[in-house]
N, C-alpha and C positions, 0 to 999 in steps of 0.2 A: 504493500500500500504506500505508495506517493507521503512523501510530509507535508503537513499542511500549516501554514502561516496565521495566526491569529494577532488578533488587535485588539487589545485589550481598551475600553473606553472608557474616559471619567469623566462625571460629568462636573463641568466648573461653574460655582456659583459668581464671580466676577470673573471680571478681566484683572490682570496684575495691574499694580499700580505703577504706568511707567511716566518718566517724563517727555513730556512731549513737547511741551513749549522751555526754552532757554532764553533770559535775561540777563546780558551782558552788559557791565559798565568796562569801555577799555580804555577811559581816563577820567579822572575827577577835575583835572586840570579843564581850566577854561579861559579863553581869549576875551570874553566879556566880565563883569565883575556884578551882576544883575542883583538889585535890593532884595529883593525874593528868594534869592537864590539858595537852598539845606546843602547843597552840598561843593559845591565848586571851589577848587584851587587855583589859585594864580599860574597863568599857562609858563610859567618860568621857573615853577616851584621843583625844589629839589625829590618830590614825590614822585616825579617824573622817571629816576632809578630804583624803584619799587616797584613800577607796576611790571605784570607780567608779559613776557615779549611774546613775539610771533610763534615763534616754535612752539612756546607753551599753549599757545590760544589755538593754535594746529592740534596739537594733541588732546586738548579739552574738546574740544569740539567732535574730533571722533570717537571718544571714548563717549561722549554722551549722544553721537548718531549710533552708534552700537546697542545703545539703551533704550532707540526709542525714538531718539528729538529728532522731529522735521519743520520745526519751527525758531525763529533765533528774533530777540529785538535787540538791537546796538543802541545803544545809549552814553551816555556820559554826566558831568562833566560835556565838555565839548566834543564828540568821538574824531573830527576833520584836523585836530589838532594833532594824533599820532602819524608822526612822518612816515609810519607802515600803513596808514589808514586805507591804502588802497588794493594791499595786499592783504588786510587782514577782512576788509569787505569783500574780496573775490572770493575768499575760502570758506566764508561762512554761507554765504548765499549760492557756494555753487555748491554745496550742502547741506541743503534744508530749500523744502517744497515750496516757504514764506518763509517772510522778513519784514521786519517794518525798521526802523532807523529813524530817530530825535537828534535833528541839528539848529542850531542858531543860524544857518544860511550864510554867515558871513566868509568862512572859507571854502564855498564852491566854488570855482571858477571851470574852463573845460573841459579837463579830462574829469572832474569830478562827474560832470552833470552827463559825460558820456557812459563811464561805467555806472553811472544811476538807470541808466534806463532799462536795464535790469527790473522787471517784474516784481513789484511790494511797494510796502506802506512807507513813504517818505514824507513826515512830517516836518516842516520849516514855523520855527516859532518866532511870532511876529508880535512886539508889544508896543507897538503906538502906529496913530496913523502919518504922522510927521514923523521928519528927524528931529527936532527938539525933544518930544517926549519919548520915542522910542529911544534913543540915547540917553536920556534921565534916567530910561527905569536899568538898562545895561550897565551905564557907567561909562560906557566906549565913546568916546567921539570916534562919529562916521560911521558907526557898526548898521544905521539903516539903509545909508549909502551902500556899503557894504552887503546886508542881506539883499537889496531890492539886487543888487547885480546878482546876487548866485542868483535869486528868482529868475533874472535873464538868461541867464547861462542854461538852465532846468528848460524852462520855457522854448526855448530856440533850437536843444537838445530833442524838444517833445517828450520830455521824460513830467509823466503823469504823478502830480503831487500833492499834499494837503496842507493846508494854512493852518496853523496852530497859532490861534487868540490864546494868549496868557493873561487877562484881566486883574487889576488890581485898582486900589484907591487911585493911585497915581496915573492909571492912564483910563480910567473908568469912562472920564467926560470924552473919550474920543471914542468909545466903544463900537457905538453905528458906525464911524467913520472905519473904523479897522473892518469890520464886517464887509464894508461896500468893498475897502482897498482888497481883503483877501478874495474878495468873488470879482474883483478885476482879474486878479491874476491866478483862480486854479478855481475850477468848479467843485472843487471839494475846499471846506474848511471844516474846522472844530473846535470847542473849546477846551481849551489845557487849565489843570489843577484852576477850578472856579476856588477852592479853598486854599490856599497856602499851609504847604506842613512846614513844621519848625525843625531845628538842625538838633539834632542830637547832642553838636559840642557847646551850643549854648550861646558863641559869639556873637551871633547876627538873631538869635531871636527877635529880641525887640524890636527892631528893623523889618523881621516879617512879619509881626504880630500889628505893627503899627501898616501894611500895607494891606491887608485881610479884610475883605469887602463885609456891610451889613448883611447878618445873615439870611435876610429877607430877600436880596441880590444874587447872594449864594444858588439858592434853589433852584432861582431863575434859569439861570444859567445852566445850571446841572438838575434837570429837573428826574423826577423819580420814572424808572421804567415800569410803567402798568403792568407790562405784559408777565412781570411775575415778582415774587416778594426780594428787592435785593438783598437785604442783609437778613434773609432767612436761615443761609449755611451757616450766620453765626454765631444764629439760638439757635439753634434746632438740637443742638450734642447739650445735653445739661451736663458735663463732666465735669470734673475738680480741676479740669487743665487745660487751662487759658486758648492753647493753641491747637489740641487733640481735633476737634474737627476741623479746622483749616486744614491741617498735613492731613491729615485721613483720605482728603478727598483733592487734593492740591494737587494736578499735573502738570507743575512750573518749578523754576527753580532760576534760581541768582548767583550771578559772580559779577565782584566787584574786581577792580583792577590790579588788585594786588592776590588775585588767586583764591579770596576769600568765598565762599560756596555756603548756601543756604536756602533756604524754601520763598524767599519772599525780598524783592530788594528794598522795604520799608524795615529791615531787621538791621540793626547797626549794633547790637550786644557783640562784641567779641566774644560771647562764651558760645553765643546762639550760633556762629559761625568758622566754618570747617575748614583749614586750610590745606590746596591743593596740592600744593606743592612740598606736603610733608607727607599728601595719605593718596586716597584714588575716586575718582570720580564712584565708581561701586562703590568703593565703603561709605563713602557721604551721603548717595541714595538710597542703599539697601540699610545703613546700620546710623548713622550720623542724624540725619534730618527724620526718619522714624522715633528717635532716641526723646525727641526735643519737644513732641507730644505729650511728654511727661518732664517736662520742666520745668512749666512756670503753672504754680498752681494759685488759684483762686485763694482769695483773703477776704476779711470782713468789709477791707476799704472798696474792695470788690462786690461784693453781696450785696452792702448798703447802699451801694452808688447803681453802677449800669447792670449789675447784674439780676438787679429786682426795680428794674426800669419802666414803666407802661411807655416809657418812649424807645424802649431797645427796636423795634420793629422796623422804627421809622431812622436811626441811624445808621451813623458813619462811622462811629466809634470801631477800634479795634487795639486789642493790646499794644502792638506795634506804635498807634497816634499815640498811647497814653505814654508809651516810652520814651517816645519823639519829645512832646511836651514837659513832662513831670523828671522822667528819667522809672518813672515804674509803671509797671504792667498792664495794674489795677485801678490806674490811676484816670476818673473821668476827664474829659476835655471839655470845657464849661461851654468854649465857642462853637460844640457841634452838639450840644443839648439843645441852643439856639436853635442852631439850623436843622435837625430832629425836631422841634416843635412846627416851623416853618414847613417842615414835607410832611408832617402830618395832616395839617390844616389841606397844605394842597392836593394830598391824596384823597381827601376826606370832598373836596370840592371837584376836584376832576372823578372822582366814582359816580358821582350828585350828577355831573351835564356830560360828560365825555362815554360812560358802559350805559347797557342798555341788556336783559336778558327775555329770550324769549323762548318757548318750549311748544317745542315738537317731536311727535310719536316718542315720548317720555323722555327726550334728549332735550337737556337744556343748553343753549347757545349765548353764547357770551358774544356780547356785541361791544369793542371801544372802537373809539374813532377818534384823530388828529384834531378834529373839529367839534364845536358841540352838540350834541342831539336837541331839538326841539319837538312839541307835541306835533309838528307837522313835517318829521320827519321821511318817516315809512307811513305807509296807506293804512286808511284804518282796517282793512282786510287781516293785517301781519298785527296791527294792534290787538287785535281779538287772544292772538296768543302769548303776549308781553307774557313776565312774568318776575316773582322774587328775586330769582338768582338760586333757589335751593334746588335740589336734584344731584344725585350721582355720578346719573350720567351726563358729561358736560365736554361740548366743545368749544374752542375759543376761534374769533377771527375777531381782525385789526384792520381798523381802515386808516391807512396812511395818503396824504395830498402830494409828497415828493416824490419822484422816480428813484430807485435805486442805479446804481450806476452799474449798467449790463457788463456782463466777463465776457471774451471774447468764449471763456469755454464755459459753455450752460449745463454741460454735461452730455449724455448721450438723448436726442430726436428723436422719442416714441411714439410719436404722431403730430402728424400735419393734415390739417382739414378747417379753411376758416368757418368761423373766427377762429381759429385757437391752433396755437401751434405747443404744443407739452413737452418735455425734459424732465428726463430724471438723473439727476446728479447727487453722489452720495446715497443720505439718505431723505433726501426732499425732493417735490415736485413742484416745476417750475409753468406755468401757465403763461403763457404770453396772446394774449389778443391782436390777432395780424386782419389784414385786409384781404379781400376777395381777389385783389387785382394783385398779378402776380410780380409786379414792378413797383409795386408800393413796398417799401420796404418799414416802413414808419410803424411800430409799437404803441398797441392803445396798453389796456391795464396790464400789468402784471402781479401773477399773485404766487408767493413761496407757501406749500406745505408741507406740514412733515410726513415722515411717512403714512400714516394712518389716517391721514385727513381729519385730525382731531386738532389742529391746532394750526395757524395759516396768517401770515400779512398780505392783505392787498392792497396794490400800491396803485392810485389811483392817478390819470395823467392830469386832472380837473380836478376844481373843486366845485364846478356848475351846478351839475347834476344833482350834489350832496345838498349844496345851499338852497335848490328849486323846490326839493322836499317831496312828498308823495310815492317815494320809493315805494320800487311792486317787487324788491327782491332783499335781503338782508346782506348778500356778498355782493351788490348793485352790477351782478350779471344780469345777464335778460330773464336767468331764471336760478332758485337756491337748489334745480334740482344736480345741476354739476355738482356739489358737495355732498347736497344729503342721498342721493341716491348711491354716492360710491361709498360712504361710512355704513350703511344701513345694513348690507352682507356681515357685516361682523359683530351684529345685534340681532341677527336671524331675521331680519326684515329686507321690506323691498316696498320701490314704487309702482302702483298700479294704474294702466290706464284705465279710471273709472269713475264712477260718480258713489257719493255713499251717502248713508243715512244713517240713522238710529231711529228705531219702531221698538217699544218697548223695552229698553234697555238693551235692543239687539243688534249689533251692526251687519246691513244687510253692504254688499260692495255689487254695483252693477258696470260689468267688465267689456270693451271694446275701443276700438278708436272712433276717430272724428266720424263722425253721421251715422255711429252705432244706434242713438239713442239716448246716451246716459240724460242728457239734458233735460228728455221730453220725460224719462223715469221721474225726474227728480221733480217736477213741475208734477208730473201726478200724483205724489206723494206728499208733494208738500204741507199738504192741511192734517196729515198723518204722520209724520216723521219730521225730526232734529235734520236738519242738512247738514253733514260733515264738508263735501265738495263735491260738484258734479264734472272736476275733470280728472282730478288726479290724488289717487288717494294713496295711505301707508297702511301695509297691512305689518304686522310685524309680531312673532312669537315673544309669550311669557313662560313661565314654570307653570300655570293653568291653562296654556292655550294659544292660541293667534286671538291677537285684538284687532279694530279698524280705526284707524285713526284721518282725521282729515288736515288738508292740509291747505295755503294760500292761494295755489296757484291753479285758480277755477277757471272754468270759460265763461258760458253765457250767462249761466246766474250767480251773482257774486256774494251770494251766502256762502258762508262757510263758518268751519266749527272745529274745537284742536280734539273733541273727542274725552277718551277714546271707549270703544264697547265692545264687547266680546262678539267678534267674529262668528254671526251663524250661517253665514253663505254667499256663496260665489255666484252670480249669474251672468252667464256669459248671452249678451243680449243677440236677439235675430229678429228685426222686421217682419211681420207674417201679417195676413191674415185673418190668423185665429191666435190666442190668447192661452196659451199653454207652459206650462214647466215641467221639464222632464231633469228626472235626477239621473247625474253622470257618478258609474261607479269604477271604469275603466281608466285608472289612474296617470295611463299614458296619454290615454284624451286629456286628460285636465289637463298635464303639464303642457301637451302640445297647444291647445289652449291659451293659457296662461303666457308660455314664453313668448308673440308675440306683443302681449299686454305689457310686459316691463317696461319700463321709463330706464334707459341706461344712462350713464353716463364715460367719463372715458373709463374702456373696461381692459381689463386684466384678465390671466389665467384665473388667478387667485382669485379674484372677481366673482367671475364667471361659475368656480368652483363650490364657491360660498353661496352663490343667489340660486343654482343648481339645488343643492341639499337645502334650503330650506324650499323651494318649490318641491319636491318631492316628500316636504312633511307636509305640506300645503293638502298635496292630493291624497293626503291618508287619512289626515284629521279634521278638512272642514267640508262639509258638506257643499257640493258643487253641481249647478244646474246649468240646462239651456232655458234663456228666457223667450220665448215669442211671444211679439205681441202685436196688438195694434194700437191706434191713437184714443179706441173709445175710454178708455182708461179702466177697463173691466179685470184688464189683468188687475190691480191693486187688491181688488179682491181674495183672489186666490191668493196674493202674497202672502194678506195679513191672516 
């Protein structure tokens, strides 16, 4: 008998914890002397023979792509200032999938802005709209003279970049004006550090404490993301140790320019940090930075302060700021208890006009929007189904006014048919709205969703449409059924083309397309039955059964009703003469039936597999007829 090979299989409840993203400081030193500035050394300082050279930043770097990292940010300190700068940028970037890069702008000149055009996030930080106060807040005479030419340099190169606004007291009153200058020169800006951290050596606090905008300001600027709770990873661990859930779940990591390694580049303890060049990139990830989880443990001045906070939710606070600040762990930061009260307020005022929830076939929908909701927003049709916001089951979509900025790679073309041309890249799908005319190349909506269509931005090319109000759809397609019909398979449901009712607490569903009838059903019923929808209904299984649920998107009669009621039958309609119901017990009829009733939308194997098995629970357990009829409306009779 032959040997035979076996594969033994485990099953793994995570993935390992690798790192993936790397944070590089490869100088402190800097050519500007900026009032704001934690960390910057004079670009002539003798610290200059401590940082680690090239070979070393060669050998880090592949010891941590061996681990894992295909992502690198360069940083500094000023990073243009190392006269390797452009060897040490070729090596990291031609090694890692991204990159992004923090410069002051002031030493690009040509060959900089040639090897920039290199693919990644190049951030140019910009603090005033003049040279008078952009020089105030630096320190440099000429340094805006100076950035505005690498801008030229970047620009003339074609090398794609972002405006980093650094706002402070001192250049605050130019602010709009910095806005207008940086969307002269790069369709991308952003804002940098709206808050000012303080320096861990103490010198120049004062100096940034006194440039640190009202916290009211603050917010503004850095407003809170709805789309999910941000400083929830850092309640959510009640541990006795400060920092056990950030490392827990942290796939980053920091090196400073002197070799020094650690989980976070806001850690400046020497004890909290691992030196390279005495141990190994492994030891510092597998045994160093796990170690450090259990370090810094919670205290009373702890407990009493942020850690029994009803404003912890809404903060920025982290051990790290209180270290920055105080020099300890547990130490609050009064100036972001401030600005913590200020995003509360605003969170509490943007859930009030900006979400909106509304529930369908027992799915609740989370609706936010860039803009705000008004009572004359959506139709009152889709009003009928508003709701609390409670439910289990819940998906989210976003309506955002600005375009995102398209990748030349969308990922792999799973379908093209306008409107709509689809992409699935990673694990999201990308929607794009195209023209009928095959030379129009011009992009209306765009919308990201995740895998499962449980959660999606759409990005909208207008704000017209939203402001005119009377929406007939909640993701302001032509229809909600692109979303809910493709989520519905993985809830044992599906959409049917049909009209419904409720007669005694019973959902009848009457099934065909356009000039079936459903319409003239629903008109003869009406002085007899609840109207769910006479065009398009949700049938969808429980643990007791298939329910009927109705839904917005009716034809000629525009009642409608969200339902829902236990599912006693299918009648599949036929025009006749005579007035008859015959019951179908041949379960391959029904599905044959049925399948051409579904409402699809873009489908899949998987799709297809899922809306398959529950149509075949369909034909076992609900009772399924032919209807014929005619207009004298005598079938109602027999119905009831």
């Amino acid at each position: 008998m032959q040997n035979q090979s076996y594969i033994k299989f485990k099953k793994i409840k995570a993935l390992p914890h690798l790192p993936f993203k790397g944070n590089i400081d490869i100088t402190y030193r800097c050519n500007n002397n900026c009032c704001h500035c934690w960390l910057n050394i004079p670009a002539n300082s003798q610290e200059k023979s401590k940082e680690i050279s090239f070979p070393e930043i060669k050998f880090i770097i592949d010891e941590a792509k061996s681990f894992g990292c295909r992502e690198w940010s360069i940083s500094g300190g000023e990073p243009l200032l190392r006269e390797d700068f452009t060897q040490i940028f070729d090596y990291i970037t031609s090694n890692s999938r991204r990159y992004s890069i923090n410069t002051n702008g002031t030493l690009i000149n040509r060959e900089i802005a040639s090897i920039m055009k290199k693919k990644g996030n190049k951030m140019i930080a910009l603090y005033g709209a003049t040279e008078e106060v952009h020089d105030c807040i630096t320190g440099k005479a000429a340094s805006f003279k100076a950035v505005m030419k690498g801008f030229k340099y970047l620009i003339d190169e074609g090398v794609s970049f972002t405006v980093q606004i650094v706002p402070m007291k001192d250049n605050y009153h130019q602010f709009n004006d910095m806005v207008k200058l940086a969307k002269s020169l790069s369709p991308h800006y952003r804002i940098g550090a709206p808050w000012l951290y303080l320096s861990a050596d103490k010198e120049k606090n004062n100096e940034i404490s006194s440039q640190r905008l009202p916290p009211c300001e603050v917010f503004l600027l850095d407003t809170p993301d709805m789309n999910r709770n941000e400083y929830e990873d850092k309640i959510s661990d009640k541990s006795d140790y400060l920092f056990s859930s950030c490392i827990k779940k942290r796939g980053e990591f920091h090196i400073d320019p002197y070799g020094k390694m650690t989980f976070c580049s806001f850690i400046k303890d020497r004890d909290l940090r691992y030196d390279l060049r005495k141990g190994s990139f492994k030891d510092c990830w597998d045994n160093f930075i796990p170690s450090l989880k259990y370090k810094i443990k919670t205290n009373n001045e702890y407990r009493e302060n942020c850690g029994d906070c009803d404003l912890r939710k809404h903060c920025r606070w982290c051990p790290a700021y209180g270290y920055l600040e105080h020099g300890r762990y547990t130490a609050k930061v009064d100036y972001l208890c401030k600005v913590a009260k200020e995003n509360k307020k605003f969170k509490e005022e943007w859930i009030k006009n900006h979400r909106r929830f509304y529930k369908c076939a027992d799915i609740t929908i989370e609706v936010d929007s860039d803009l705000p909701f008004t009572d004359n927003t959506f139709h009152d049709k889709i009003k009928v189904f508003q709701t609390d916001g409670k439910g289990n089951d819940r998906i989210k979509i976003k309506h955002s006014f600005s375009m995102p900025e398209l990748k030349e790679d969308m990922g792999k073309e799973v379908y093209r048919k306008p409107p709509w041309a689809i992409y699935r890249k990673n694990s999201s799908w990308i929607y794009m709205s195209i023209s009928p005319v095959k030379e129009d190349r011009n992009t209306g909506t765009v919308a990201v969703f995740n895998n499962d269509h449980t959660s999606g931005v759409i990005y909208n090319r207008s704000e017209d449409m939203f402001l005119e109000g009377s929406l007939q759809s909640l993701t302001l397609f032509p229809t909600d059924q692109l979303l809910l019909a493709r989520i519905l398979p993985d809830r044992e449901g599906f959409y049917l083309h049909s009209s419904g009712v409720v007669m005694n607490g019973k959902g009848f569903a009457f099934a065909g397309h356009s000039g079936a009838g459903k319409s003239t059903m629903v008109k003869m019923l009406s002085d007899r039955a609840e109207i769910l929808c006479d065009d398009r209904n949700i049938i969808r299984r429980h643990n007791d059964g298939f329910y009927l649920y109705g839904t917005w998107s009716h034809g000629e009669i525009p009642s409608v009703s969200p339902g829902p009621a236990p599912l006693r039958g299918i009648y599949f309609l036929e025009k006749s003469e005579e007035n008859n119901i015959i019951s179908l017990y041949d379960k391959k009829e029904i599905v044959k039936r049925l399948l051409p009733c579904i409402i699809k939308p873009f489908v899949t194997s998987d799709w297809w597999e899922k809306t398959l098995t529950v149509i075949e629970k369909v034909s076992s357990e609900v009772p399924c007829y032919i209807l014929r009829f005619d207009k004298s409306g005598k079938i109602v009779e027999k119905l009831l």
